[in-house]
N, C-alpha and C positions, 0 to 999 in steps of 0.2 A: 490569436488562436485561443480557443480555450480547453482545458484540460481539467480533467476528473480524476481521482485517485479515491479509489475505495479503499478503505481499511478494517478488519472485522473488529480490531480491539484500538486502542491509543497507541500510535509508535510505531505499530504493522508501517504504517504509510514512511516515515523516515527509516526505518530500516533499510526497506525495497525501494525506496526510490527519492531518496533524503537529497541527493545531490544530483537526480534528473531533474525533482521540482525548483530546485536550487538554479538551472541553468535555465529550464523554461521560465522562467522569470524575470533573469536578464535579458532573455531572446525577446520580451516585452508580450509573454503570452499571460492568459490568467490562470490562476491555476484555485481548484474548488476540492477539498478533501470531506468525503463522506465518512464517518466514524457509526459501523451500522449499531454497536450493542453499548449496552449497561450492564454493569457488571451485577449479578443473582444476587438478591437484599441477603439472601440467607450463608452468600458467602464472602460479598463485600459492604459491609456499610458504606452507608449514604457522604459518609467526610469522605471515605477512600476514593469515590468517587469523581465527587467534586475536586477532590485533591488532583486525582492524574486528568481529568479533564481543562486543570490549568496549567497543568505540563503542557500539556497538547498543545493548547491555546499559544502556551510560550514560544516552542518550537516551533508553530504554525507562522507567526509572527517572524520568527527569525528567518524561516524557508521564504519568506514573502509572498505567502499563500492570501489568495483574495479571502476565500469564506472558508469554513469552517461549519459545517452540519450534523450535529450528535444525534443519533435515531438514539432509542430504549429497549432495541431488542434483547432478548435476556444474552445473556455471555455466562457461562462457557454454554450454550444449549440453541444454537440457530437452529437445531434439528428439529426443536420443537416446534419452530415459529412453520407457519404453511406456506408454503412455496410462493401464491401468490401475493400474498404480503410482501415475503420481500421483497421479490422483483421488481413490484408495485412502488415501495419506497426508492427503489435504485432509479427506476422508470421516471418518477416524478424529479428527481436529482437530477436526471437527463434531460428532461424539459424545461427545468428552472436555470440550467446553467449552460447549454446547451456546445456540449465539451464533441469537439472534433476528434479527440484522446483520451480513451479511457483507461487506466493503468487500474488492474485488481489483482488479488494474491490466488498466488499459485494453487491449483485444483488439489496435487498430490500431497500437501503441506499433510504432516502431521495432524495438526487441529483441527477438526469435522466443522469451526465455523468458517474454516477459510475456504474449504469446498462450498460451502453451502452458500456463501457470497460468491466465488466465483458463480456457481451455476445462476445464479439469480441475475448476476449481470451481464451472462451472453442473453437470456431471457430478455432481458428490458433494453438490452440495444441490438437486437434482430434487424437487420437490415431491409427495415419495411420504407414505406414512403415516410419521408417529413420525419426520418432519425438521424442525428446529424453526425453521430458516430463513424468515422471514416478506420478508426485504427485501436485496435485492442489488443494491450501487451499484460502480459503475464509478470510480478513481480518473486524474485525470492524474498524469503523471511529468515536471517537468523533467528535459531534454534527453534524454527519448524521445517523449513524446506529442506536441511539437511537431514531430518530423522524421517523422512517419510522411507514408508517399507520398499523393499529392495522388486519392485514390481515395475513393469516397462511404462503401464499404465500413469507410475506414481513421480517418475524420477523427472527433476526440472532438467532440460534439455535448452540450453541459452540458444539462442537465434542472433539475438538485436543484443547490440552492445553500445551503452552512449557513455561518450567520455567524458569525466564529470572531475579531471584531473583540477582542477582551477574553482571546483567546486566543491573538492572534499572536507574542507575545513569547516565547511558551511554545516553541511551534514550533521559533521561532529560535535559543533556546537549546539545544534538544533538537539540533539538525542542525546546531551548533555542537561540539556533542561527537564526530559524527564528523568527525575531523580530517584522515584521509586522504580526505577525499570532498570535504570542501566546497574550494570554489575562488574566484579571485578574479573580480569581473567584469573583461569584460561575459562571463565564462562563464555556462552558463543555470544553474547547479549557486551561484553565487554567494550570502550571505544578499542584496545586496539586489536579484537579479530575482527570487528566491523573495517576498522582502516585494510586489515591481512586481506579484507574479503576484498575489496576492493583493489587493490593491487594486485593482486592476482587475476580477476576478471580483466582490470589494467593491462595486465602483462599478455593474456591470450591474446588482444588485439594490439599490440604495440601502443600503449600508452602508458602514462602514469599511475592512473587510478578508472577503474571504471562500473558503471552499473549492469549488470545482466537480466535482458528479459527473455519470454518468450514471445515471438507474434503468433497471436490468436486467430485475429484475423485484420486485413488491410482492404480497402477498396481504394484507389486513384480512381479520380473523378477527372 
């Protein structure tokens, strides 16, 4: 099987789903991370860049991620970019890699690029003919999904729960390689509220450690 994980910045993807891609991988599935943005010349030079884009690359390595695909949309500003541009890029990512599962960040998130990737990826995997999208989940984000405003519209509501108990270590090494990112507690970006987040998701459904999505939507064929 093959799988897609969008990300709107570097590390979105192992936060939300560091130890599902972790386990999709020993299930012997492929797994393809779309990284949509570049960070604004005018607020990250070009080394910062290059820098966390080999974070990425490290972590990606560790997760046992097949590809890796950095777009250049501007970051912090997808509001900018026109609607079908992105969709367009997400669209082409679903034809080149032609992912059964597609995991994007949560709509309510705090950060206006994680809406704006979501919206653009129900767009490009509409369930027209010849889309091979069968299954779209929703990821949470430390220290975005938990700040989004107190609206019904906004709040992540978990559905699907995959147990990733045997694969949390993975994660954590993975989101250890980015160095510029990760922080110390009690930041939410810290390893160990990432490990709290996780056991606690863990503990709703009787397990060790677990990840939380939403189902967007599903088709059985």
């Amino acid at each position: 099987m093959n799988v897609l994980v969008l990300a709107p910045h570097p590390d979105d993807e192992v936060l939300g789903c560091g130890g599902t891609i972790c386990r999709h991988v020993a299930d012997g599935d492929s797994v393809f991370v779309m990284v949509a943005t570049r960070g604004m010349a005018e607020l990250y030079p070009d080394e910062a860049v290059d820098a966390v884009r080999a974070e990425a690359r490290s972590a990606h390595a560790k997760l046992g991620v097949s590809e890796t695909r950095f777009l250049d949309f501007p970051a912090p500003a997808l509001d900018t970019v026109p609607r079908y541009k992105l969709a367009g890029a997400v669209s082409d990512c679903i034809h080149d890699f032609q992912p059964e599962v597609v995991y994007v960040p949560h709509h309510g998130d705090i950060h206006s690029d994680h809406f704006h990737l979501h919206q653009a990826a129900l767009v490009a995997s509409r369930p027209l003919e010849g889309c091979p999208v069968n299954r779209i989940l929703a990821y949470e984000t430390l220290s975005e999904t938990e700040w989004a405003p107190p609206q019904m519209d906004a709040v992540f509501y978990p559905t699907v729960f995959i147990d990733v108990s045997e694969f949390l270590q993975c994660k954590l090494d993975a989101m250890s390689r980015f160095e510029s990112q990760v922080k110390e507690p009690p930041n939410a970006r810290s390893l160990r509220n990432i490990t709290a987040l996780a056991h606690y998701r863990g503990a709703t459904v009787a397990s060790d450690a677990a990840e939380s999505f939403m189902l967007i939507r599903e088709i059985i064929r």
